[in-house]
C-alpha positions as CSV (number, residue, x, y, z in Angstrom):
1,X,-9.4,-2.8,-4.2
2,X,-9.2,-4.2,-7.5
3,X,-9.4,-0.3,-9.3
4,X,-5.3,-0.5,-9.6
5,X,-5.4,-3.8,-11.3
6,X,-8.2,-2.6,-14.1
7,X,-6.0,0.2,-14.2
8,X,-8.7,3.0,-13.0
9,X,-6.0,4.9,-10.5
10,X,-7.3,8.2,-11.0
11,X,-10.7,6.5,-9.6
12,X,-9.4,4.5,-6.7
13,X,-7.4,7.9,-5.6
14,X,-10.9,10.0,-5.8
15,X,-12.1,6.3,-3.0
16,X,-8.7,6.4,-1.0
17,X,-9.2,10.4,-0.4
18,X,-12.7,9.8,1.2
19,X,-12.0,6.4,3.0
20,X,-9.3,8.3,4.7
21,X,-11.3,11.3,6.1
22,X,-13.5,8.7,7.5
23,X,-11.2,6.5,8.4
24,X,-7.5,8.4,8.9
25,X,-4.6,5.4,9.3
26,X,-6.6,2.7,9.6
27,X,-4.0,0.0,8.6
28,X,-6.0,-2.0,6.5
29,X,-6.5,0.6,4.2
30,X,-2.9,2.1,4.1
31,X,-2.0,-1.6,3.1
32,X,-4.9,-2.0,0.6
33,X,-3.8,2.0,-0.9
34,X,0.0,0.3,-0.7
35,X,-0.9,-3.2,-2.2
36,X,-2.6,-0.9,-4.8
37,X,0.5,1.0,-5.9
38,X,2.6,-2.1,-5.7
39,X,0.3,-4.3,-8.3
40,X,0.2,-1.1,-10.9
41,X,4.3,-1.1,-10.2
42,X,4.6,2.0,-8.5
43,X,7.4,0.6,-5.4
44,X,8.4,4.0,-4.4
45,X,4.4,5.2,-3.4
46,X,3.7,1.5,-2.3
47,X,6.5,1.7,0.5
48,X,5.2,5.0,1.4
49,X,1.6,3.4,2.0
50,X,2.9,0.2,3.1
51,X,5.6,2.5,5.9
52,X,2.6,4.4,6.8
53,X,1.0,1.3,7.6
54,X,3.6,0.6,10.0
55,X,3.4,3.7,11.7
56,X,-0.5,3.4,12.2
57,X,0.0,-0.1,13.5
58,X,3.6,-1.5,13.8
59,X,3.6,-5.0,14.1
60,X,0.4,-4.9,11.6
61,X,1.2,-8.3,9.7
62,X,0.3,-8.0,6.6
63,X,2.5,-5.3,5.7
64,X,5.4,-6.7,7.3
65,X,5.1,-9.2,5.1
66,X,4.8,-7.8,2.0
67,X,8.1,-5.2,2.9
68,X,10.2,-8.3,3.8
69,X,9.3,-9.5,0.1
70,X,10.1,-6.3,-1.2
71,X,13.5,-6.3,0.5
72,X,14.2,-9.7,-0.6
73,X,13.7,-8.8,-4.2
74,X,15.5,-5.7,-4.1
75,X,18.2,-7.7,-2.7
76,X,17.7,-10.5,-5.2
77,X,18.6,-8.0,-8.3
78,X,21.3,-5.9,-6.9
């Protein structure tokens, strides 16, 4: 959802809350809730949604994807 990029959290959290009593760990919107986090540059609460993703579904490969990149940065600037 673009909410995190236009910097309206508090709204997409109020969206993510109902999406997920209709829809608890659907993968595709752990990853969108993760992506979320991870474009307003909250890491720590973006690898919580994007591991939660995992768990739902784990060879969903989206989120792979985006973990692998996150490793690869964290490795990058250690």
């Amino acid at each position: 959802m673009p909410w995190e990029k236009k910097g309206k959290n508090d709204q997409a959290e109020v969206i993510y809350a109902e999406l997920h009593d209709h829809y608890p760990k659907h993968p595709g919107l752990l990853l969108n809730q993760g992506f979320g986090y991870l474009q307003s540059g909250d890491r720590q609460r973006a690898w919580h949604f994007l591991e939660a993703t995992l768990r739902s579904c784990s060879n969903y490969g989206p989120a792979v994807r985006i973990m692998n990149r996150l490793q690869d940065v964290k490795s990058q600037s250690s």
